[in-house]
Structures are given as C-alpha cells and as structure tokens.
DRENPA-3360 file (N, C-alpha, C; in nm, 2 decimals, always signed):
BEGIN
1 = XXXXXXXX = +8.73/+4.09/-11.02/+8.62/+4.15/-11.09/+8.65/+4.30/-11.10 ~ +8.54/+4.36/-11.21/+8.59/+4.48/-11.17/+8.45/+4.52/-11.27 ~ +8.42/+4.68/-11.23/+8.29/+4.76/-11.27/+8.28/+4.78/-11.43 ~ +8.15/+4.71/-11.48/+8.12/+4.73/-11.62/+8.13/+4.82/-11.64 ~ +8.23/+4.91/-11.79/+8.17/+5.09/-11.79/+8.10/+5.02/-12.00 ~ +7.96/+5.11/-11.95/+7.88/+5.12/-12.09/+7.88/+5.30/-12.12 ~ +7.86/+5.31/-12.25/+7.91/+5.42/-12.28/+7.75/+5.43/-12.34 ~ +7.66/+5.52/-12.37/+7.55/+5.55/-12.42/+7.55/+5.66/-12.50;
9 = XXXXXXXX = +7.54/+5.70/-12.62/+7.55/+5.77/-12.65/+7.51/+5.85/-12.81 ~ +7.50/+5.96/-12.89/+7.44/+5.93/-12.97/+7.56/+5.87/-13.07 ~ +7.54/+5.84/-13.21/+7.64/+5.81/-13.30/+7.73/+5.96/-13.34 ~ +7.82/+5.90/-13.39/+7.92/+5.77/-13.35/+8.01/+5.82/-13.22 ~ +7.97/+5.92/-13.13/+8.04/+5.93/-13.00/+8.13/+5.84/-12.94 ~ +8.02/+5.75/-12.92/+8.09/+5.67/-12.80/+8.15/+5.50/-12.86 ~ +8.15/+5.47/-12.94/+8.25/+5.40/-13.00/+8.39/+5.48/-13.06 ~ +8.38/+5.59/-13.06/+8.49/+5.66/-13.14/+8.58/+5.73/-12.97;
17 = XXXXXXXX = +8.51/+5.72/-12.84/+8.61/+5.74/-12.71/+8.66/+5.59/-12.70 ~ +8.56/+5.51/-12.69/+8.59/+5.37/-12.68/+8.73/+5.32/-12.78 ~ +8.76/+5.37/-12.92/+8.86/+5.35/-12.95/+9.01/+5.44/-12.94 ~ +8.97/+5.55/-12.91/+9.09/+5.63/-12.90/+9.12/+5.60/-12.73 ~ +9.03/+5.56/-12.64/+9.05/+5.52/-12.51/+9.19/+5.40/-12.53 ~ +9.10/+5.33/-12.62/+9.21/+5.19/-12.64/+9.33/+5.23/-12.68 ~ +9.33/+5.31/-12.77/+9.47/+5.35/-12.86/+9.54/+5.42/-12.76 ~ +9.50/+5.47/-12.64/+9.59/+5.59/-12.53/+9.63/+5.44/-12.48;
25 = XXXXXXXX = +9.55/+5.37/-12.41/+9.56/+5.28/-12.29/+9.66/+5.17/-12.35 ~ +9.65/+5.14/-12.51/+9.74/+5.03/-12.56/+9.67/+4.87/-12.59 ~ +9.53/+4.91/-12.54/+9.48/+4.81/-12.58/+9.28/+4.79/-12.52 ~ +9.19/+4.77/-12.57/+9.03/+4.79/-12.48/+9.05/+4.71/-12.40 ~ +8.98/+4.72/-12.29/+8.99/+4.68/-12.15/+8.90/+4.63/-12.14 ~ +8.87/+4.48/-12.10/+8.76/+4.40/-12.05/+8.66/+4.46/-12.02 ~ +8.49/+4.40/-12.06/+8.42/+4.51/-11.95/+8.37/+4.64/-12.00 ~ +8.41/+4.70/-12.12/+8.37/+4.78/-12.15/+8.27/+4.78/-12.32;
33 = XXXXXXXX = +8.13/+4.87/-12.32/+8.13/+4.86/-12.45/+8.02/+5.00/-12.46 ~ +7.97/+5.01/-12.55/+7.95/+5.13/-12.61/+7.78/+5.13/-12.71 ~ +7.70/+5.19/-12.67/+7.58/+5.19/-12.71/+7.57/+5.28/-12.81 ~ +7.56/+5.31/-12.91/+7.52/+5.43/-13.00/+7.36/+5.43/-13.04 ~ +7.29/+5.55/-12.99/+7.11/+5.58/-12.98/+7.12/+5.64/-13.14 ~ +7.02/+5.60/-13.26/+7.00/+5.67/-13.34/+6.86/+5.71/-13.28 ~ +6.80/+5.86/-13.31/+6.68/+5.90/-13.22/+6.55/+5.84/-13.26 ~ +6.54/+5.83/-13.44/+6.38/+5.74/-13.45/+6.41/+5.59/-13.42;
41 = XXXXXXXX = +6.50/+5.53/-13.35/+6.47/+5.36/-13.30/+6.38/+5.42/-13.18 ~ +6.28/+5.32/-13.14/+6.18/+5.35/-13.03/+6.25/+5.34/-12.92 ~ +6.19/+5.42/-12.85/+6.26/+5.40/-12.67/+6.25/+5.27/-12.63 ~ +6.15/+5.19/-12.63/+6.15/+5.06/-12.56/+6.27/+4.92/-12.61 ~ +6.29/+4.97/-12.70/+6.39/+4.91/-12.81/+6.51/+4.93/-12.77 ~ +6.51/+5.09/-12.74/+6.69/+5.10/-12.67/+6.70/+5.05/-12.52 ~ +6.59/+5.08/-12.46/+6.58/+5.04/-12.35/+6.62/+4.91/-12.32 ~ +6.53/+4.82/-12.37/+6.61/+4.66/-12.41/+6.71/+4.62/-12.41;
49 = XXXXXXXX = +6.76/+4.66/-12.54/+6.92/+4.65/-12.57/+7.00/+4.73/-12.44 ~ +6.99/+4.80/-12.38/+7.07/+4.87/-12.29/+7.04/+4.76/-12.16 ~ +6.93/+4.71/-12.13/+6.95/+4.64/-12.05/+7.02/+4.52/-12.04 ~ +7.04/+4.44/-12.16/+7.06/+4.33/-12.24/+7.22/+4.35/-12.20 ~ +7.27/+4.47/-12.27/+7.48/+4.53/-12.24/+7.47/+4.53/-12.05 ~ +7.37/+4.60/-12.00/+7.40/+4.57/-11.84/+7.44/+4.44/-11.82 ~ +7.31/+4.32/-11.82/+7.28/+4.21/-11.77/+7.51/+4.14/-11.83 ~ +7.53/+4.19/-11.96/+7.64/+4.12/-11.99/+7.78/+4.17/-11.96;
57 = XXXXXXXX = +7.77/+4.29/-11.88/+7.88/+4.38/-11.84/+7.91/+4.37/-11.68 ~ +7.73/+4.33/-11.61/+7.78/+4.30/-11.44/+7.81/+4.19/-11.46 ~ +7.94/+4.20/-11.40/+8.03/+4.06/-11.35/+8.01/+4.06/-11.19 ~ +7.94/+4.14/-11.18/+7.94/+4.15/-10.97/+7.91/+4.27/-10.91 ~ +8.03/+4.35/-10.97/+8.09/+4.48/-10.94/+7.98/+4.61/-10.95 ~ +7.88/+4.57/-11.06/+7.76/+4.68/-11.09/+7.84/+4.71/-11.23 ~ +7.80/+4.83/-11.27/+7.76/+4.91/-11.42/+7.83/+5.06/-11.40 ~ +7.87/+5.12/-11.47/+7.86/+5.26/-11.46/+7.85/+5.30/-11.60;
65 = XXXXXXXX = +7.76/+5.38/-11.66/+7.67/+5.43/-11.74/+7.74/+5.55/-11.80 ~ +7.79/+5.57/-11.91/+7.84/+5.72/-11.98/+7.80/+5.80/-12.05 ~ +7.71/+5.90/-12.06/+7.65/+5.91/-12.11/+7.67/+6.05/-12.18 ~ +7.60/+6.12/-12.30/+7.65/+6.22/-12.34/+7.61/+6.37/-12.32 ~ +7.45/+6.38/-12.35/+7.33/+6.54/-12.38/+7.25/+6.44/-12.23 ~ +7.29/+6.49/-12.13/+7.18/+6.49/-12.02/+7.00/+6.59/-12.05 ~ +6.94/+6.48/-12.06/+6.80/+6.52/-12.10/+6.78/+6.44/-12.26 ~ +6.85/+6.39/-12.35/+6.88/+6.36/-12.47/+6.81/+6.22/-12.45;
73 = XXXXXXXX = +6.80/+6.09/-12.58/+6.75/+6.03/-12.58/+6.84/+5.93/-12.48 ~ +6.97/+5.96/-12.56/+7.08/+5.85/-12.49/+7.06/+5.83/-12.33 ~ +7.07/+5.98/-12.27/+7.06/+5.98/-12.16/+6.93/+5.95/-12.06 ~ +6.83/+5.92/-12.14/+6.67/+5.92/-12.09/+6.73/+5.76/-12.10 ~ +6.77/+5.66/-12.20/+6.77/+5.54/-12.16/+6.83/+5.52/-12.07 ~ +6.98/+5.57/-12.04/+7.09/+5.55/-11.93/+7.00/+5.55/-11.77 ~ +6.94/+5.70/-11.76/+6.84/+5.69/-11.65/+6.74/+5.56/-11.60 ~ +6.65/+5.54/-11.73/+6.60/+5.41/-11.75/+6.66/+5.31/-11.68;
81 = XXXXXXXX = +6.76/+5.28/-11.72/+6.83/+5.16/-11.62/+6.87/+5.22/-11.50 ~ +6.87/+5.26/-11.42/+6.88/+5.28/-11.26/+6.74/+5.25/-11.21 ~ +6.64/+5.20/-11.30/+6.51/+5.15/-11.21/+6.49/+5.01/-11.18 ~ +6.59/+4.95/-11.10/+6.55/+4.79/-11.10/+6.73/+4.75/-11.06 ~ +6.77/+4.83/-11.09/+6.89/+4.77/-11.10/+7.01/+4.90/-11.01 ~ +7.03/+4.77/-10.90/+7.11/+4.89/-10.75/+7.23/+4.88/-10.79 ~ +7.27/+4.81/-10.87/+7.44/+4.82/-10.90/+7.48/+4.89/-11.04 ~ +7.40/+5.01/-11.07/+7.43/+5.08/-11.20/+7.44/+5.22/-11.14;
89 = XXXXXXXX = +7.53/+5.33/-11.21/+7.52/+5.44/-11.19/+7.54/+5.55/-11.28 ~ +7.49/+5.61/-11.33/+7.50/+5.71/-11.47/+7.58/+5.83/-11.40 ~ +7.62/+5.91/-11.53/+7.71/+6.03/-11.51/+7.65/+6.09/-11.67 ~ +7.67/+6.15/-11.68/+7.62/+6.25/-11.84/+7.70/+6.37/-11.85 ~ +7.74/+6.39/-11.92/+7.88/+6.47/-11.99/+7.96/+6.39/-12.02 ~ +7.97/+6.29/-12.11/+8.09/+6.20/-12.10/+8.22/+6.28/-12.22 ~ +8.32/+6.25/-12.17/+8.41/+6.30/-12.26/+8.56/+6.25/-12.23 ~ +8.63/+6.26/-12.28/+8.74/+6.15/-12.35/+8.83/+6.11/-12.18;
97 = XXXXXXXX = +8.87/+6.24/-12.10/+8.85/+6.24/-11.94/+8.85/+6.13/-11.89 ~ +8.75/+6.19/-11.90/+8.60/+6.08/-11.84/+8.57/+5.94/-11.86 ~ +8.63/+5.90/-11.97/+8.62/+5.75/-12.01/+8.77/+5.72/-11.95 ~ +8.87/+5.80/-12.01/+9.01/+5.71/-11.95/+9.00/+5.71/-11.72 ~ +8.96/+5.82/-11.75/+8.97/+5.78/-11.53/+8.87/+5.63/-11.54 ~ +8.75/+5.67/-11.58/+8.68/+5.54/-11.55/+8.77/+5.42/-11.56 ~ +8.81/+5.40/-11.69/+8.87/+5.29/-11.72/+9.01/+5.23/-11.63 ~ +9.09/+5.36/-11.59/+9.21/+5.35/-11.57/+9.14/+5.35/-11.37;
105 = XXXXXXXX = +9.03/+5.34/-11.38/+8.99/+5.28/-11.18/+8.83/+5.21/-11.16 ~ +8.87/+5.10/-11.30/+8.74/+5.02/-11.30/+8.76/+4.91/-11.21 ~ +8.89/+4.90/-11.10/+8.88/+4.82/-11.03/+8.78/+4.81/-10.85 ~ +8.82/+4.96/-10.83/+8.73/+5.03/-10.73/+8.61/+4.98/-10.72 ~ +8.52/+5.02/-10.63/+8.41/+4.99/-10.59/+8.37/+5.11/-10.64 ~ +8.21/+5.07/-10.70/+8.09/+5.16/-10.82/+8.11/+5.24/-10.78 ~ +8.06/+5.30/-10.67/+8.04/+5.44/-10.65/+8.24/+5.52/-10.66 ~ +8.28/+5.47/-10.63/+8.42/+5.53/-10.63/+8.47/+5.53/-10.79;
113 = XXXXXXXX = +8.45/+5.46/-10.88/+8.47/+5.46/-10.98/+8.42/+5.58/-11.04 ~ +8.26/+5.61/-11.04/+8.14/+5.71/-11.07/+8.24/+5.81/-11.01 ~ +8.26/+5.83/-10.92/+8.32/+6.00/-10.87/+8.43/+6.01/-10.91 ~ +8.55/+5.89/-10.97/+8.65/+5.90/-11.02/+8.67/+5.97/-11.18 ~ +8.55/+5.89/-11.23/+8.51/+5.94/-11.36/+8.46/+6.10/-11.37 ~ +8.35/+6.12/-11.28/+8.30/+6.27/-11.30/+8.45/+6.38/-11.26 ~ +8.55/+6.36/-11.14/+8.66/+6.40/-11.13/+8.75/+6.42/-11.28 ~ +8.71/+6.31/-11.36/+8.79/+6.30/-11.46/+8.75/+6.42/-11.58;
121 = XXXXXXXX = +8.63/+6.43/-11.57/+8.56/+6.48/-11.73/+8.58/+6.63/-11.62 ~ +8.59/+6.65/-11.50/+8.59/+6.79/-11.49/+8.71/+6.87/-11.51 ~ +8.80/+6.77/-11.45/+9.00/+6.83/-11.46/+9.05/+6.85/-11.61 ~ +8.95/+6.78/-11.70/+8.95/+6.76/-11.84/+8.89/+6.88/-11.87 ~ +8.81/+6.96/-11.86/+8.77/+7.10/-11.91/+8.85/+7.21/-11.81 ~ +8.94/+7.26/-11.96/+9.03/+7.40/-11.88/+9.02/+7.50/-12.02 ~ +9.02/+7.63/-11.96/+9.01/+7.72/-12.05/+9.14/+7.72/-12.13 ~ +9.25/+7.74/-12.24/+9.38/+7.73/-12.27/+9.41/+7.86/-12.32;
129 = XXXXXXX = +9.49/+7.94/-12.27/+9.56/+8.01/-12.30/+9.69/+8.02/-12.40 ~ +9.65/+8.16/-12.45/+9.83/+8.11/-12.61/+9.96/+8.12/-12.51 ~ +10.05/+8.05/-12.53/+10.17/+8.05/-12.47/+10.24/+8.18/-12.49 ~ +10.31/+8.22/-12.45/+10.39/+8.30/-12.47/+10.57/+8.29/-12.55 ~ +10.53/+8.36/-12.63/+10.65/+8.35/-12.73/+10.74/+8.37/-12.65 ~ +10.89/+8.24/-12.71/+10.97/+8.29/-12.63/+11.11/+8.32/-12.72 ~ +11.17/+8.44/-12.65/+11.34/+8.49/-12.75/+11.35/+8.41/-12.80;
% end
C-alpha cells in the first residue's frame, strides 16, 4: 500500500501538475487524483466530493492533501477534511516540487511523506541568477 496524494486546487492547477508529474515520472501513479474548486459551487458540495476522493484514495496508508492559496476556497475544503479523518494531512503551496517528492515517496508512512513533500516545494523555490558568459 501506499499514501493517497489528492491534489485541491483551483482550475486548472492541479490536473495540469498531475499531468506534467506523469510526463516527468513516465507514467501517473496509482493513488493519485486531483480536485479542481470552481469558487461559486457551494462549500458543502466541495466538501462532499472531497470527501468522497478521500474515502477512494485511503487504501490504509491515509491521504495527503495538496493544496494551492492557503486561506482560498480550495484550501478551506482541504482543512475541512482533517476533521474526522486521522489519516489525512494537508500542506498548501503546492507546486510542481512538491507533487513530484510526494509522488516519488508515497510509499513512506503519512507523516513522512507530508514533510517529504513540504521539503520538496521548498528546495523547488530558488532565486536564479544569469549565468555568466563564457569566452
């Protein structure tokens, strides 16, 4: 078994890391899928459906939650599921990083997964400097 990752997020975000995740990795990886929030569907509605991708993503292992604008609608659902449910864990900043560590250590146990991922989206933001011309 190994840890559901759901991706939350607004459109078209997080189906569009979900695919270029696949195209690095060579193929989507069991286990994974991807929520897109448009903001006027009602909260109770997303809420639902988000729980509905949990219930079909724990194989055992728990959930880990991806999510995009911490404070945003996407991310108020994501929160939403950590009330009832001990085997989910959110993270918010998700970014391309961030989905491949998850993916590439969805075998780990949740919580080690969650800090593999946040590790990921952080080493993933670097300032870049212009190279220097060379002779």
């Amino acid at each position: 078994m190994s840890v559901g990752i759901l991706l939350i997020t607004h459109v078209p975000l997080g189906n569009d890391l979900v695919r270029i995740a696949s195209r690095v990795l060579g193929a989507c990886p069991p286990g994974v899928e991807a929520m897109e929030v448009i903001n006027d569907v009602p909260c109770d509605r997303l809420i639902r459906d988000a729980g509905a991708r949990l219930e079909r993503l724990d194989t055992g292992d728990g959930v880990l939650i991806l999510t995009d604008l911490y404070g945003s609608t996407p991310a108020n659902v994501a929160v939403a599921m950590l009330a009832g449910h001990a085997r989910v864990r959110v993270v918010a900043g998700v970014n391309l990083p961030m989905v491949l560590r998850a993916l590439n250590y969805a075998g780990l146990d949740l919580d080690a997964v969650a800090e593999k991922a946040v590790q990921g989206g952080r080493s993933g933001v670097l300032m870049c400097a212009p190279r220097d011309e060379e002779s």
